[in-house]
C-alpha positions in Angstrom: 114.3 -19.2 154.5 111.2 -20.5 156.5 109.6 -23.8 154.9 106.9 -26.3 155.7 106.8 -29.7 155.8 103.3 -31.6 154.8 102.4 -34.7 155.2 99.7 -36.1 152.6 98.4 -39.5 152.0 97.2 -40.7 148.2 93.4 -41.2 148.8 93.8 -44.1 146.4 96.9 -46.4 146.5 97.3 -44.9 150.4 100.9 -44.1 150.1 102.4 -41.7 152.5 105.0 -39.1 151.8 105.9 -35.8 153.2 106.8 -32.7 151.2 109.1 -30.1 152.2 107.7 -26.3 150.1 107.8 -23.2 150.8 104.7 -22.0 151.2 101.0 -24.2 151.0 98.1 -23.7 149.6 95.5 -25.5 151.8 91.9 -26.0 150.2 89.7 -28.4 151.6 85.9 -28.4 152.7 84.1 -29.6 149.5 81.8 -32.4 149.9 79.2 -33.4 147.9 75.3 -32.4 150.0 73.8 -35.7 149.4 72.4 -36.0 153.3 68.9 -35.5 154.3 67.7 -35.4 150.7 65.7 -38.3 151.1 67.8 -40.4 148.3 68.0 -43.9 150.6 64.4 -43.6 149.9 63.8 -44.2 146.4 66.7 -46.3 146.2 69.6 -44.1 145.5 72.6 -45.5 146.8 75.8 -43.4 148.0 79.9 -44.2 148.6 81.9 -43.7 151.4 82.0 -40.0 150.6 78.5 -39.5 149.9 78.7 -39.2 146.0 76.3 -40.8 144.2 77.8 -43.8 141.7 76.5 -43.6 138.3 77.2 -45.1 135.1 78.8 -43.5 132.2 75.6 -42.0 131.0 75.3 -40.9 134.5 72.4 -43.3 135.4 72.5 -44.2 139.2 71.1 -47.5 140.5 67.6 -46.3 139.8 67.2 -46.4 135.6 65.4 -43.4 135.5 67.6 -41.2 138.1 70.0 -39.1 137.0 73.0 -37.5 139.0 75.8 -35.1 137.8 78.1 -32.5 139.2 79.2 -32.1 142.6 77.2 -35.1 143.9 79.4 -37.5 141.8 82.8 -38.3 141.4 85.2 -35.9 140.2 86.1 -32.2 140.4 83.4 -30.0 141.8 83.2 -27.1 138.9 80.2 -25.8 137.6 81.3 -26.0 134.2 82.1 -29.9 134.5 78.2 -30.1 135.7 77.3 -28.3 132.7 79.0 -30.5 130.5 77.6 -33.4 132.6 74.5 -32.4 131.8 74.3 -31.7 128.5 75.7 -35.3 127.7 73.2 -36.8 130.0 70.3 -35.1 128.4 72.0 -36.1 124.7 72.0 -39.6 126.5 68.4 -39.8 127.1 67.4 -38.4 123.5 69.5 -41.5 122.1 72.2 -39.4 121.2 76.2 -40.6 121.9 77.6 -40.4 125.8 80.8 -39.6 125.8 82.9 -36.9 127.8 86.9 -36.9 128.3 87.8 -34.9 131.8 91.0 -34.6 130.0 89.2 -31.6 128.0 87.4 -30.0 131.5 89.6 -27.0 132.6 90.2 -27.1 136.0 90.9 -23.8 138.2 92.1 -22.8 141.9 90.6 -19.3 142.8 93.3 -17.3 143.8 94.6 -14.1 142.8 96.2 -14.6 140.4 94.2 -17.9 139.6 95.5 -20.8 138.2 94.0 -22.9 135.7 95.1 -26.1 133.4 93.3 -28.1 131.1 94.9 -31.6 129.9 97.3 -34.1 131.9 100.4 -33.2 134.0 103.4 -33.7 132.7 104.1 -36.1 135.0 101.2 -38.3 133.8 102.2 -37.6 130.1 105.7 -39.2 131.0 104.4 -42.2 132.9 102.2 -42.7 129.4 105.4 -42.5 127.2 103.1 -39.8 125.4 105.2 -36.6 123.5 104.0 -33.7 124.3 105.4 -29.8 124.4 105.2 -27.9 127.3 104.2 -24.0 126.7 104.8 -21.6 129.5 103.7 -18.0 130.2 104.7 -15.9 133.3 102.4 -14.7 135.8 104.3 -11.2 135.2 103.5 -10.8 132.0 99.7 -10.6 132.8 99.9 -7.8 136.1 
């Protein structure tokens, strides 16, 4: 049958490798809106990308400015802002920082969507971690 051939490039290590599938899901566009907003002026600081760096309590350069969500690193989901946010605020009340990404469920919006929570497998297996792998077919739920 008819197949394409992709060729992607790891955003971090830069390694190169093309990928031979039969059919490809292409999603890109998202970028965090960070220009115009003034931010240079107060001191707020941006990366390459324009996301905002912050701290783990989700401080940025300036002490008392804040940034969460889609203008920081990470997956751009409205539930992993809400999250974000609710630490940050628990932060500032002197309350413990702490979020694991490994608990954010992460979704593609197709029909049907596709959603996972956790590490891949693959990851699991480059951590020596056990794990079990559950399964349930996009039939069953039509």
């Amino acid at each position: 049958g008819d197949s394409v051939t992709v060729s992607v490039e790891n955003a971090k290590s830069g390694e190169k490798e093309d990928i031979q599938c039969d059919a490809l899901l292409v999603s890109v566009g998202r970028r965090p809106y960070t220009e115009g907003l003034g931010l240079e002026a107060v001191g707020i600081v941006k990366d390459d990308r324009g996301r905002i760096p912050v701290n783990a309590t989700f401080q940025t350069v300036v002490p008392s400015i804040y940034a969460i969500g889609d203008c920081i690193h990470g997956p751009m989901l409205a539930h992993k802002a809400e999250d974000e946010g609710l630490i940050t605020i628990e932060g500032i009340n002197g309350g413990h920082v702490h979020i694991d990404y490994n608990c954010v469920p992460s979704v593609v919006y197709t029909h049907p969507e596709v959603a996972w929570v956790g590490k891949s497998e693959e990851n699991l297996k480059q951590e020596g971690v056990a794990y079990k792998v559950g399964k349930f077919p996009f039939l069953a739920n039509s």
